[in-house]
TORKOL-4160 file (C-alpha; in steps of 0.2 Angstrom, whole numbers, padded with zeros to 4 digits, m for minus):
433
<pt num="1" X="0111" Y="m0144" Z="0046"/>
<pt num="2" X="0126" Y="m0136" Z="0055"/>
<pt num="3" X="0129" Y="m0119" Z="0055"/>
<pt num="4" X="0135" Y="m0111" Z="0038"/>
<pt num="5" X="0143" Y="m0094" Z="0035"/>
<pt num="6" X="0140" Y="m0087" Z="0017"/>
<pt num="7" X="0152" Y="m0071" Z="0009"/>
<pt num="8" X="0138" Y="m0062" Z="0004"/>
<pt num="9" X="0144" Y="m0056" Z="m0013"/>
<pt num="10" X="0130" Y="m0049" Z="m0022"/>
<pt num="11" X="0127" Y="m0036" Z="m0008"/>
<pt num="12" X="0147" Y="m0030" Z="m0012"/>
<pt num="13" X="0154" Y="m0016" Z="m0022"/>
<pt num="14" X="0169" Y="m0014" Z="m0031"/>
<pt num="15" X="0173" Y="0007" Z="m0031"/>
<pt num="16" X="0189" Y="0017" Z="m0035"/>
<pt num="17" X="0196" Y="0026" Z="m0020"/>
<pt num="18" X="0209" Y="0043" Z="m0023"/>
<pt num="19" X="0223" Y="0032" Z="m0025"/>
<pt num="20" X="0215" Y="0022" Z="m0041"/>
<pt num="21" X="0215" Y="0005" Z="m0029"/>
<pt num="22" X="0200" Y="m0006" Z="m0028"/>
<pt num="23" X="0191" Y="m0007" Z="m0013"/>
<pt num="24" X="0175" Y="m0020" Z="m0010"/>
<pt num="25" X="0163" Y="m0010" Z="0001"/>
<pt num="26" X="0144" Y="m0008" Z="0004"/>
<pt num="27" X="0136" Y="0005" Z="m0003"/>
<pt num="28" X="0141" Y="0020" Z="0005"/>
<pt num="29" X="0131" Y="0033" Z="m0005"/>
<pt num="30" X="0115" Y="0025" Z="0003"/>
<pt num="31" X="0121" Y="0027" Z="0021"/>
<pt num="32" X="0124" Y="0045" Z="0017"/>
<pt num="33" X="0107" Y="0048" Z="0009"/>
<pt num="34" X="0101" Y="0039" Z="0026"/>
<pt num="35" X="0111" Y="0050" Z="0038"/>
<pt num="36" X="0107" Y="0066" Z="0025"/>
<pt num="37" X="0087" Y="0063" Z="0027"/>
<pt num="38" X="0087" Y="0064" Z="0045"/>
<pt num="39" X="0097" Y="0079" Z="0047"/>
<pt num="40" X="0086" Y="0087" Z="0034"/>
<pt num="41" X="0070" Y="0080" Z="0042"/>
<pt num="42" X="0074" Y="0080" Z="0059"/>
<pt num="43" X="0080" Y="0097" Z="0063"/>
<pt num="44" X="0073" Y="0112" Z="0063"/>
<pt num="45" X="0078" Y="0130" Z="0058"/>
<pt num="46" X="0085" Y="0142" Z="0068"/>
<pt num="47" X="0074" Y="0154" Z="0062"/>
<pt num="48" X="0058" Y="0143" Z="0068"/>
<pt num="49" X="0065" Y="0141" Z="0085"/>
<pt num="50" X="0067" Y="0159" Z="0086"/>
<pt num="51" X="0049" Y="0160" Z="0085"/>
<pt num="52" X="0042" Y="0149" Z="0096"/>
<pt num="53" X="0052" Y="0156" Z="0108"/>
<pt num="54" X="0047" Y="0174" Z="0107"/>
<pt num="55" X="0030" Y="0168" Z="0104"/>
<pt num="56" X="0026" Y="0154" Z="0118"/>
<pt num="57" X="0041" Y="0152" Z="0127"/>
<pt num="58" X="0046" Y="0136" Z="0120"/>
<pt num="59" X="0066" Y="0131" Z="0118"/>
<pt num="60" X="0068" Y="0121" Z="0103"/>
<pt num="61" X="0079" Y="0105" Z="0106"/>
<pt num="62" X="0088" Y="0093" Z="0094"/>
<pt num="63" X="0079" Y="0077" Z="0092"/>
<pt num="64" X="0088" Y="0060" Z="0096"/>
<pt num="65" X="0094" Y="0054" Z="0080"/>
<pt num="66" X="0088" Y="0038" Z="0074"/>
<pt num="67" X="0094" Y="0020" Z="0076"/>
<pt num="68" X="0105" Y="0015" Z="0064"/>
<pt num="69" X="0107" Y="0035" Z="0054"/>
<pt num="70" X="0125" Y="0030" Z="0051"/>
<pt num="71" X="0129" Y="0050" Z="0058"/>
<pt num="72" X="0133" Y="0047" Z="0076"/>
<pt num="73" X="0133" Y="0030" Z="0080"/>
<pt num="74" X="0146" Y="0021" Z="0068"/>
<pt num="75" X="0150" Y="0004" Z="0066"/>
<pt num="76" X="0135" Y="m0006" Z="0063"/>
<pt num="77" X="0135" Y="m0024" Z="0070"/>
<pt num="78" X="0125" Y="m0040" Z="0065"/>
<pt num="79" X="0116" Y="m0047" Z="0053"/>
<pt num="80" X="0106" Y="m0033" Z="0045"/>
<pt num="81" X="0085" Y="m0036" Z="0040"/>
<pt num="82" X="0093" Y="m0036" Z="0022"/>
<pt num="83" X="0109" Y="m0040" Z="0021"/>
<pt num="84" X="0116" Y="m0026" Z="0016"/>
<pt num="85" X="0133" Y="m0018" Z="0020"/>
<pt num="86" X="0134" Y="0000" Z="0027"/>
<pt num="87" X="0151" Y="0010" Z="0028"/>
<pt num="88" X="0145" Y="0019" Z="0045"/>
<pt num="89" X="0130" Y="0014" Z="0050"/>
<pt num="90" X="0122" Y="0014" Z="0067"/>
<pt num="91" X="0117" Y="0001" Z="0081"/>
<pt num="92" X="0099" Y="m0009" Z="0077"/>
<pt num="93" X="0083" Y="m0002" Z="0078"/>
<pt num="94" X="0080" Y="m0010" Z="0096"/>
<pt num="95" X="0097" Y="m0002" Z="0102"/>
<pt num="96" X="0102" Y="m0004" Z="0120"/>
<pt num="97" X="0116" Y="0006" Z="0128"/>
<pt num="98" X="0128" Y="m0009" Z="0135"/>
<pt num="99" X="0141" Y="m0008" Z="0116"/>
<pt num="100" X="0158" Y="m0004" Z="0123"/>
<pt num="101" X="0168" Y="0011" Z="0110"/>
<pt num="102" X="0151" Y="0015" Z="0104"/>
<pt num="103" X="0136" Y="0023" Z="0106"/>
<pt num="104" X="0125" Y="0008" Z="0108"/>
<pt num="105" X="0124" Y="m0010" Z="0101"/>
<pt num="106" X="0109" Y="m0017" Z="0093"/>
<pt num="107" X="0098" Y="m0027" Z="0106"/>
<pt num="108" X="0096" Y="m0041" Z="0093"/>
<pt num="109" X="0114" Y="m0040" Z="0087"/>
<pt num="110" X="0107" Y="m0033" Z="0069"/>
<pt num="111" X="0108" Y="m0017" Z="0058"/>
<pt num="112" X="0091" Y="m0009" Z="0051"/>
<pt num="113" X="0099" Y="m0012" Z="0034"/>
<pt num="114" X="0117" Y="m0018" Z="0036"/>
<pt num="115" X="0128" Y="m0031" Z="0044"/>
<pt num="116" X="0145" Y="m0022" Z="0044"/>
<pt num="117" X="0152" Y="m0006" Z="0049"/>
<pt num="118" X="0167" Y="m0002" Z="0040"/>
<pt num="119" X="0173" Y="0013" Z="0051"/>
<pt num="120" X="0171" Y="0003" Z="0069"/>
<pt num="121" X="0161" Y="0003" Z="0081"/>
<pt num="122" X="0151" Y="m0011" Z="0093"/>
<pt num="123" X="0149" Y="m0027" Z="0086"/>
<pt num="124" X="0130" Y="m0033" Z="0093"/>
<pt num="125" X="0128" Y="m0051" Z="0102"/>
<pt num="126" X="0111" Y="m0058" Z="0106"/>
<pt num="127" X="0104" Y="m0045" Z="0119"/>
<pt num="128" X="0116" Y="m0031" Z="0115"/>
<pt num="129" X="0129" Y="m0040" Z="0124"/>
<pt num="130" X="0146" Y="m0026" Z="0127"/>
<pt num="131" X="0153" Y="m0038" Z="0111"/>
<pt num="132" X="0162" Y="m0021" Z="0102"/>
<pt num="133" X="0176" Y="m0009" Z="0105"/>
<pt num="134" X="0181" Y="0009" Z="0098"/>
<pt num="135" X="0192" Y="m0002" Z="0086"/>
<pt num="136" X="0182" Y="m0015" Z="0086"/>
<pt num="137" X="0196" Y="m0026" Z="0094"/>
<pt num="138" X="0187" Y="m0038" Z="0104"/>
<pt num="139" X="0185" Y="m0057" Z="0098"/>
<pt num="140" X="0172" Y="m0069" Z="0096"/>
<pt num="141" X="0170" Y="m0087" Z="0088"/>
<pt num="142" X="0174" Y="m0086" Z="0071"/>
<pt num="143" X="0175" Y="m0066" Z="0072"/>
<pt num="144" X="0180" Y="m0056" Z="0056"/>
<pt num="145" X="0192" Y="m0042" Z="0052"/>
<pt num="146" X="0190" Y="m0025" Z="0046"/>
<pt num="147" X="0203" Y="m0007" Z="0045"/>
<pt num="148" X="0200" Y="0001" Z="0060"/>
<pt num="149" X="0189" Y="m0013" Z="0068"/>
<pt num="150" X="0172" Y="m0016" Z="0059"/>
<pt num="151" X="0164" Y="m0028" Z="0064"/>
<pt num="152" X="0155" Y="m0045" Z="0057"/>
<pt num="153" X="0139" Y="m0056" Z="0062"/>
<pt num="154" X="0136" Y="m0070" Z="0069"/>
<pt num="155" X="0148" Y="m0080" Z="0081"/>
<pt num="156" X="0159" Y="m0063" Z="0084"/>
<pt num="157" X="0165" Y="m0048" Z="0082"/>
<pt num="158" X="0180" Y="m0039" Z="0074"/>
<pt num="159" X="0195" Y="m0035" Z="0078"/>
<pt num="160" X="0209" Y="m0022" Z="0074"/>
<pt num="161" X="0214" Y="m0021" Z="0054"/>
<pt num="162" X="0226" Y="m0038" Z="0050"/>
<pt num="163" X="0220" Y="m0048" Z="0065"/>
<pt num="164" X="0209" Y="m0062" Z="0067"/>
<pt num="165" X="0196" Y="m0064" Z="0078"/>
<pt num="166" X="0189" Y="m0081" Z="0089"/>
<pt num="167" X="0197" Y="m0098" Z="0083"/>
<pt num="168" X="0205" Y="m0091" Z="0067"/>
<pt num="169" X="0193" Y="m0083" Z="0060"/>
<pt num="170" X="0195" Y="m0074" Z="0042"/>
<pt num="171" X="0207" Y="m0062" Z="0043"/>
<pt num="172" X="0212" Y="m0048" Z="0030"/>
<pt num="173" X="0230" Y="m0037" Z="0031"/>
<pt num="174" X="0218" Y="m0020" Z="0028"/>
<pt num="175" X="0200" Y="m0025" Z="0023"/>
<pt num="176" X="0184" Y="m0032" Z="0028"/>
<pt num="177" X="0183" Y="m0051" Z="0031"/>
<pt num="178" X="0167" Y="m0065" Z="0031"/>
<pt num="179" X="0162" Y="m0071" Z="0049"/>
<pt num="180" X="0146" Y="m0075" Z="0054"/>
<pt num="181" X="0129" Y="m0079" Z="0047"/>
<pt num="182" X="0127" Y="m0066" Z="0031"/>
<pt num="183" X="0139" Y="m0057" Z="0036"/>
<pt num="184" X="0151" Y="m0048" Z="0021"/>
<pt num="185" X="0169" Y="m0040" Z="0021"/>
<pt num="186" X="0184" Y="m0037" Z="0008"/>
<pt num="187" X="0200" Y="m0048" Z="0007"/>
<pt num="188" X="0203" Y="m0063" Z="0019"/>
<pt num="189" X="0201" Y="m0078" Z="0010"/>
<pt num="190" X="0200" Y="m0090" Z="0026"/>
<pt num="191" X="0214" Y="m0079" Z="0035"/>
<pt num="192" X="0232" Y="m0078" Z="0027"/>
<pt num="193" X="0249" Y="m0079" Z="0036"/>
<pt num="194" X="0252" Y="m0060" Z="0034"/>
<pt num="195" X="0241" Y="m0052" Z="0050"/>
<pt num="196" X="0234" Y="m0065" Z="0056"/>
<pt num="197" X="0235" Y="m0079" Z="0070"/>
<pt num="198" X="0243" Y="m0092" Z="0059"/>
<pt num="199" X="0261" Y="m0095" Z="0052"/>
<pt num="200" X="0262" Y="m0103" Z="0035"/>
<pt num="201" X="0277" Y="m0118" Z="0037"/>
<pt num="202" X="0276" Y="m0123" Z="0021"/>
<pt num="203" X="0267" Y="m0125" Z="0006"/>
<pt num="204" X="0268" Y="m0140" Z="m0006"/>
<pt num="205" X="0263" Y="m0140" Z="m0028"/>
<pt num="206" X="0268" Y="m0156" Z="m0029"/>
<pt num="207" X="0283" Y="m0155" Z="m0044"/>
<pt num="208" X="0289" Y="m0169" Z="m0038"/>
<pt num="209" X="0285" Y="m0180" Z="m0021"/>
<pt num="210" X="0297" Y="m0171" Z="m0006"/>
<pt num="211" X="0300" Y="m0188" Z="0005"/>
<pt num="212" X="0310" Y="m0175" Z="0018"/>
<pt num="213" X="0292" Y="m0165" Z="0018"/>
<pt num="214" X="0281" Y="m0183" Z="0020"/>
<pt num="215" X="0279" Y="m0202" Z="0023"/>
<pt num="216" X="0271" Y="m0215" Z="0015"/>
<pt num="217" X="0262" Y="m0228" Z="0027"/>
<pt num="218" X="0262" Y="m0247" Z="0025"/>
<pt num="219" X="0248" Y="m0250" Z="0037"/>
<pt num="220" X="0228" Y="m0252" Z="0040"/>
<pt num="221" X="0218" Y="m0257" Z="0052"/>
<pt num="222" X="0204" Y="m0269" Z="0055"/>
<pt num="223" X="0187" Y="m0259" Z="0046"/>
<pt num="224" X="0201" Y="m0252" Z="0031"/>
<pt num="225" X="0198" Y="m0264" Z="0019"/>
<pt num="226" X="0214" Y="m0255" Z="0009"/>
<pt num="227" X="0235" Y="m0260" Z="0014"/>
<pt num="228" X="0243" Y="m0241" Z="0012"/>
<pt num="229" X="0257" Y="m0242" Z="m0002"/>
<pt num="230" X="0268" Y="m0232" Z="m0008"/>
<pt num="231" X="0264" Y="m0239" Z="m0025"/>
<pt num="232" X="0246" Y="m0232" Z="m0023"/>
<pt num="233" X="0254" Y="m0212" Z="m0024"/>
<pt num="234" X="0262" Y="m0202" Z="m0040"/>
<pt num="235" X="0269" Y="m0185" Z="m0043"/>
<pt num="236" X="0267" Y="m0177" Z="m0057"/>
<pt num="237" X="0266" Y="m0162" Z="m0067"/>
<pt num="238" X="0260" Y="m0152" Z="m0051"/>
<pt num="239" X="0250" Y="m0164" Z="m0043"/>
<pt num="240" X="0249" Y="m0177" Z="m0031"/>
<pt num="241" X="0238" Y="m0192" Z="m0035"/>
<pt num="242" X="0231" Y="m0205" Z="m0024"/>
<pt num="243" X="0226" Y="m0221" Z="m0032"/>
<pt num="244" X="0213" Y="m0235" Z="m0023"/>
<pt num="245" X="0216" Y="m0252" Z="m0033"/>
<pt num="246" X="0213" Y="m0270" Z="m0032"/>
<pt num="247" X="0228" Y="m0279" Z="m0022"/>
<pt num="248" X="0239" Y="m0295" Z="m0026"/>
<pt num="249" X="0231" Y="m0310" Z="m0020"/>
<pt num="250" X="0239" Y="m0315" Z="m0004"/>
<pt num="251" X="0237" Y="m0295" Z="0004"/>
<pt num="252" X="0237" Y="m0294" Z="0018"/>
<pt num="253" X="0242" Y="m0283" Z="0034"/>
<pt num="254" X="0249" Y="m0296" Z="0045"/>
<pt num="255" X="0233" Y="m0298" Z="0053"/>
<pt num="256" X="0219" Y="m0298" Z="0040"/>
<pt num="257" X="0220" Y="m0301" Z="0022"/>
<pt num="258" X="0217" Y="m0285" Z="0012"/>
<pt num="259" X="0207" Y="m0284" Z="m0007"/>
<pt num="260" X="0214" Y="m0264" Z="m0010"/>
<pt num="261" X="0229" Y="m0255" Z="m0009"/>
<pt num="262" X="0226" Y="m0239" Z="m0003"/>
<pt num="263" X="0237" Y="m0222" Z="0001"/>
<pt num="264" X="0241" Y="m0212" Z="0017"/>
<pt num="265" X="0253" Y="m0198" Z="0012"/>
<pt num="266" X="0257" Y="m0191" Z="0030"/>
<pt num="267" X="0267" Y="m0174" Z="0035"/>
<pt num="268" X="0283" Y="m0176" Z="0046"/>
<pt num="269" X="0280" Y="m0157" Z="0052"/>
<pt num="270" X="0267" Y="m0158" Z="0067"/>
<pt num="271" X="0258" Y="m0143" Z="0075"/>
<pt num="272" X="0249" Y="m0143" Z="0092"/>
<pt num="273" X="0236" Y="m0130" Z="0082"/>
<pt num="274" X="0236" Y="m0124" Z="0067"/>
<pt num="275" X="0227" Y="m0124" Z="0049"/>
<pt num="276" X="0228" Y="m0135" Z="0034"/>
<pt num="277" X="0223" Y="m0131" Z="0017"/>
<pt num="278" X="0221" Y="m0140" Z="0003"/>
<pt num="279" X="0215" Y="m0136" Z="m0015"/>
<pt num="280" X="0209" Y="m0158" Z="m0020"/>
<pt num="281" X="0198" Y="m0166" Z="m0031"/>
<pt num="282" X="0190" Y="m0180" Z="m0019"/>
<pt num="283" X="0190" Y="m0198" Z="m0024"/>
<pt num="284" X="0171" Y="m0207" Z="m0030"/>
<pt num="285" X="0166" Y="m0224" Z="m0029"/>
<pt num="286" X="0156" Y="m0233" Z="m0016"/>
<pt num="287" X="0165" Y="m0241" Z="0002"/>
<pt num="288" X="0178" Y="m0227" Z="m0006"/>
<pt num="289" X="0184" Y="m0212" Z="0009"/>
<pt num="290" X="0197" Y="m0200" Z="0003"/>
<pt num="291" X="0202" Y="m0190" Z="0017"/>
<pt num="292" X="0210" Y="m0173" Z="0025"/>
<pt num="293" X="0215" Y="m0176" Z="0040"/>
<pt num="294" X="0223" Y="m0172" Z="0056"/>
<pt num="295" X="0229" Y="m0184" Z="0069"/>
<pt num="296" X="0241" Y="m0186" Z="0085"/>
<pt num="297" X="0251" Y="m0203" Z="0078"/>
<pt num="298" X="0259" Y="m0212" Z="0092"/>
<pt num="299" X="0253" Y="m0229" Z="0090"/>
<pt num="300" X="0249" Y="m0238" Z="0103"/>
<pt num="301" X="0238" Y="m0222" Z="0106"/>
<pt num="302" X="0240" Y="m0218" Z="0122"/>
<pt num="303" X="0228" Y="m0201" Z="0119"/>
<pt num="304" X="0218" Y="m0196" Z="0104"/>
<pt num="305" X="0215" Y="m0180" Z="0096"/>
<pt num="306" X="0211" Y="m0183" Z="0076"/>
<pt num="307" X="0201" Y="m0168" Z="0064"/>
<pt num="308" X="0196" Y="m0175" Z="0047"/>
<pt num="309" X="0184" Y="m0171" Z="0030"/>
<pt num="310" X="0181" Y="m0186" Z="0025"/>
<pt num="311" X="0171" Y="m0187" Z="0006"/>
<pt num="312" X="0161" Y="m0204" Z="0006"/>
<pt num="313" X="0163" Y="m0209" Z="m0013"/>
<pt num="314" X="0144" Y="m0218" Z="m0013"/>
<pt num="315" X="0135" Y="m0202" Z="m0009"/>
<pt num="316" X="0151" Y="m0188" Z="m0015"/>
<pt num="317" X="0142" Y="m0171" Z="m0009"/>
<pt num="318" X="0139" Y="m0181" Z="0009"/>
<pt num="319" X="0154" Y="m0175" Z="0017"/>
<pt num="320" X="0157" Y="m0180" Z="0035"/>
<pt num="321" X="0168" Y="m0170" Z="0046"/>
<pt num="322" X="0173" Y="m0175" Z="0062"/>
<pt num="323" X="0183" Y="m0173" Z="0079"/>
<pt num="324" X="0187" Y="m0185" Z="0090"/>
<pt num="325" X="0198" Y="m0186" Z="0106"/>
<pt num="326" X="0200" Y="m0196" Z="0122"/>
<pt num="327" X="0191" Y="m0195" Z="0136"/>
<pt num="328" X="0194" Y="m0207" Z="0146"/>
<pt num="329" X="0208" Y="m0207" Z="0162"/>
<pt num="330" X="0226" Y="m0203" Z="0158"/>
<pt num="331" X="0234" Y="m0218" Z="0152"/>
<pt num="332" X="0250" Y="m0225" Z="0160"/>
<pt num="333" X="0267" Y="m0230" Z="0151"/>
<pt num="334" X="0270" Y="m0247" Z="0144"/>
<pt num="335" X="0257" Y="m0244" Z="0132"/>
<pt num="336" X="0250" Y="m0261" Z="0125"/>
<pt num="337" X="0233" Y="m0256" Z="0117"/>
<pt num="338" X="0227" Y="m0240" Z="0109"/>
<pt num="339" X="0212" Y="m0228" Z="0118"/>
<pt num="340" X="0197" Y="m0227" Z="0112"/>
<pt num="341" X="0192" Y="m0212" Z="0108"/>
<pt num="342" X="0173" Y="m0201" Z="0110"/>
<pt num="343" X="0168" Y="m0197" Z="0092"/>
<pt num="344" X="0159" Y="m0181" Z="0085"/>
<pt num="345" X="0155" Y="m0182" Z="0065"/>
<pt num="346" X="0144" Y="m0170" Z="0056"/>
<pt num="347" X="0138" Y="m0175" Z="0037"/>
<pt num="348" X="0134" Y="m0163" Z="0027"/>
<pt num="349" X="0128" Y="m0161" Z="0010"/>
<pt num="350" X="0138" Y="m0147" Z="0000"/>
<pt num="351" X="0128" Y="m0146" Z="m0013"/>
<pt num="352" X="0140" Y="m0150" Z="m0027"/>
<pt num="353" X="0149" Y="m0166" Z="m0031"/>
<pt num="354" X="0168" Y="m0163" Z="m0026"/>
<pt num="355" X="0174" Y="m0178" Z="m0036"/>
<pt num="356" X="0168" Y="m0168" Z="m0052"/>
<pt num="357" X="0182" Y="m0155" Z="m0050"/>
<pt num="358" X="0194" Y="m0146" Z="m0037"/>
<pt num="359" X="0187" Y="m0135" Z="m0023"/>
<pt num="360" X="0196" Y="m0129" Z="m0007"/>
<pt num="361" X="0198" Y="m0139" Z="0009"/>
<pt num="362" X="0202" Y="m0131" Z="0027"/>
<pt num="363" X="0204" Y="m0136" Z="0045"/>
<pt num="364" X="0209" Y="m0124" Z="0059"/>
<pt num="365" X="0211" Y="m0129" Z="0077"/>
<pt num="366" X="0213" Y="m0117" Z="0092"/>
<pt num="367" X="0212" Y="m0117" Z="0109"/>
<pt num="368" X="0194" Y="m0113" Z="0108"/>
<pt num="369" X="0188" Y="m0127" Z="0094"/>
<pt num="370" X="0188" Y="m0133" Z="0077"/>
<pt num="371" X="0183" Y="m0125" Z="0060"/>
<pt num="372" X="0179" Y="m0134" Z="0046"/>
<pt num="373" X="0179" Y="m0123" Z="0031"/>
<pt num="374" X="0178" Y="m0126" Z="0011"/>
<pt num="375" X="0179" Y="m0115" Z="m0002"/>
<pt num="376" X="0182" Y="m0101" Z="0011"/>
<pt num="377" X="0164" Y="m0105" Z="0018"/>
<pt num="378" X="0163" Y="m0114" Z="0036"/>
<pt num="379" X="0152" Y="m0127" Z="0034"/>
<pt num="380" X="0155" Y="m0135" Z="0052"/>
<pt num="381" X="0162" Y="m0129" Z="0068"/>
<pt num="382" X="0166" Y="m0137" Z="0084"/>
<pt num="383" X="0172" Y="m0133" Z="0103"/>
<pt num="384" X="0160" Y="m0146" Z="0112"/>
<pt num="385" X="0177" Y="m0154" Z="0119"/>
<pt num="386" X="0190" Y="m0141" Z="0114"/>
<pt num="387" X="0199" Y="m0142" Z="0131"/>
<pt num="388" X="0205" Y="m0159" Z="0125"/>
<pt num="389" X="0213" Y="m0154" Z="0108"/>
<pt num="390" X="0233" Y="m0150" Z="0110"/>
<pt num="391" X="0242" Y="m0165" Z="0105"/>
<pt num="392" X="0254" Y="m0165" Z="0090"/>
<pt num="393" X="0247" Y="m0170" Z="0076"/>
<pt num="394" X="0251" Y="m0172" Z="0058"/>
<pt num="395" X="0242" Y="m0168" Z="0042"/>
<pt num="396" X="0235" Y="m0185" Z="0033"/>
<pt num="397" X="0230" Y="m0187" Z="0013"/>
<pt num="398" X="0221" Y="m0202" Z="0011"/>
<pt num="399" X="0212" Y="m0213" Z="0002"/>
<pt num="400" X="0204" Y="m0231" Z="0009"/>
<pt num="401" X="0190" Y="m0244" Z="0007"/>
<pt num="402" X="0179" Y="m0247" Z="0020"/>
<pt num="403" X="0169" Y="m0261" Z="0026"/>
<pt num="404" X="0157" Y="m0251" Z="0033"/>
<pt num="405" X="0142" Y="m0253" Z="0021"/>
<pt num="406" X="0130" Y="m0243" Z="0029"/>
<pt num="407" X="0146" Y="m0229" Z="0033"/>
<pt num="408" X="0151" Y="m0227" Z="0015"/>
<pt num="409" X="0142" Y="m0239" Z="0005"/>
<pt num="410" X="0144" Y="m0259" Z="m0002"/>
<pt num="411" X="0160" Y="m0264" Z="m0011"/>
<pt num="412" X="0158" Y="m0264" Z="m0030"/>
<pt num="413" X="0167" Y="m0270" Z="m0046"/>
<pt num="414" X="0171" Y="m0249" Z="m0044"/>
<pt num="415" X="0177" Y="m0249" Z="m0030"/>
<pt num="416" X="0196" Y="m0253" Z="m0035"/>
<pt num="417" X="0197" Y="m0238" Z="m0048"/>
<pt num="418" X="0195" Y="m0224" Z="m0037"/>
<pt num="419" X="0208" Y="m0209" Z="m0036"/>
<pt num="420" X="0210" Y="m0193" Z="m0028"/>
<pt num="421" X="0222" Y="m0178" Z="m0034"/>
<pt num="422" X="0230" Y="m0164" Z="m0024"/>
<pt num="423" X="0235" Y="m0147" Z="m0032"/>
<pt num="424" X="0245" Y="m0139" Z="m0017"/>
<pt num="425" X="0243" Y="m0141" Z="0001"/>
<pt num="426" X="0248" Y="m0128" Z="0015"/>
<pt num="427" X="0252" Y="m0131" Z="0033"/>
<pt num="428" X="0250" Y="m0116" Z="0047"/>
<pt num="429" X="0255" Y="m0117" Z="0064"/>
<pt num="430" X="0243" Y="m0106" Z="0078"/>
<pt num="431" X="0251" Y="m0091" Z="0086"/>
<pt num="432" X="0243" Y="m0088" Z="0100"/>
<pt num="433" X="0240" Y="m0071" Z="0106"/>
């Protein structure tokens, strides 16, 4: 399985601060009891110091606090033992010195007891790596966001309150945010255009179908058993549904005849790097993939950069993600047959059946890689060829038979009544930093 980031939402607290807001936090009384015991514990009275002095000629000293006491060193990084949250926590119990803007970061990137500091501090990397910052403003893959700069687990770090750290991670204007393996944090919700590295363009209910906002294709290609029609797409009462359905006798592509009409609704706006969310029910059926996708368009291709969550109706909670882009020599103008490009898909099982009801779809591309993220969990990153991703592409809803029995299953008397149904898609472009 690929790597998966989970919000940690049992181990969070909903708590009134003065101003009568809500705040999700860890649980700041035990951090205190934790920094209370030591000084209680630890130190020693005066009076007993005065003793030992007069008596043997001993100087009393104050003794190091411990790993982790929440009192000096703040901002505690990495995944903690139990997953837990502490508001100003310490470095892990194996604490090296090399944390930048704080005392020390965790040797094994983990807290004793927590996995995010709320009041900044170093963020821990595998061998107490200098991953942190006093405001927690340096940024790792996927890196969360916290006020003042806490810092999350995992991939990366935090950065300053509203920012968002590595390739989009989740970003919140004044709150915590997920990143990393158990990591927790407040408000971020995948990242949002107000503070973070993305610019919302536009977002789409679907009241009615904007033909200014997208296309609909009339093409396939030689393993898409489907022709796109427009006659395969509807708008109505707040969403937009794609149909899979047998074709007229006689179908065909120009090429190839063609037993489905399928649909390919595609975006006119095109970003270089960006994020794209949608809220879909996917379609079911065997051979049947309904898609999210992301793809440079020129046809001839004369490069390749294309993202995509496919959902292979035979097997529905298998869901493939992929990146794929060219890697062979630049191409040289008159373009007469399309690249070829290197492919990089993931299945994964999520557990639930996203034909039963509608769930959140996200991809985010950067500079640095691709995310793949559903209901606000990632569920798949990538970067292995990241230098190559740049092209314009556009955003692609989709729905398509394949011929690809082993891929996506045999074709069946089901397959020709498959559907899928968008809610609201949004488009982001990247800003970089």
């Amino acid at each position: 399985m690929p790597p998966q980031w989970f919000s940690d939402e049992q181990n969070r607290l909903d708590y009134s601060v003065p101003d009568g807001s809500k705040s999700s936090r860890s649980e700041k009384p035990a951090s205190r009891r934790r920094a209370n015991a030591w000084s209680m514990d630890g130190s020693m009275s005066g009076a007993r110091c005065a003793l030992l002095l007069a008596l043997f000629g001993v100087a009393c000293s104050e003794p190091e606090p411990p790993a982790g006491s929440g009192e000096v060193d703040a901002g505690r990084a990495g995944a903690g033992s139990s997953g837990g949250v502490s508001q100003a926590g310490g470095p892990s119990t194996g604490g090296t010195t090399s944390g930048l803007g704080g005392s020390s970061a965790g040797s094994a990137g983990g807290g004793a007891t927590g996995s995010t500091g709320a009041a900044g501090g170093p963020s821990a990397g595998a061998g107490g790596a200098p991953l942190g910052g006093a405001a927690g403003n340096s940024a790792g893959v996927g890196g969360g966001v916290a006020t003042g700069g806490g810092v999350s687990a995992g991939f990366g770090n935090g950065g300053a309150a509203g920012s968002a750290g590595g390739i989009g991670g989740s970003s919140a204007a004044a709150g915590g945010a997920d990143a990393g393996t158990g990591s927790t944090g407040g408000a971020g919700n995948g990242g949002s255009a107000s503070g973070g590295p993305f610019t919302l363009l536009f977002r789409d209910d679907f009241d009615s179908l904007d033909l200014d906002r997208w296309q609909l294709m009339t093409h396939s290609w030689d393993t898409n058993l489907a022709l796109f029609a427009a006659s395969a797409v509807t708008a109505d009462a707040g969403f937009l549904r794609l149909t899979l359905m047998s074709a007229p006798a006689g179908t065909t592509d120009g090429q190839s005849p063609k037993s489905f009409l399928g649909a390919e609704v595609r975006s006119r706006e095109v970003v270089n790097f960006g994020r794209v969310r949608a809220r879909a029910r996917l379609a079911t059926g065997s051979a049947v993939v309904s898609a999210l996708v992301t793809i440079y368009t020129p046809w001839p291709a004369d490069d390749w950069n294309e993202l995509d969550i496919e959902c292979l109706g035979s097997e529905p909670s298998n869901v493939q993600f992929n990146a794929m882009v060219y890697t062979g020599p630049p191409v040289t103008a008159p373009v007469t047959q399309s690249v070829t490009p290197t492919m990089h898909p993931q299945k994964v099982d999520l557990g639930f059946d996203p034909s039963a009801d509608y769930h959140e779809y996200t991809i985010e591309w950067t500079p640095a890689g691709a995310r793949f993220i559903v209901d606000d969990v990632l569920r798949h990153s990538w970067s292995e060829r990241a230098d190559l991703l740049g092209l314009p592409q556009n955003t692609l809803l989709t729905i398509w038979a394949s011929s690809s029995a082993d891929w996506a299953g045999p074709v069946t008397a089901a397959t020709g009544q498959a559907s899928a149904s968008y809610d609201w898609v949004e488009l982001y472009r990247y800003d970089a930093p």
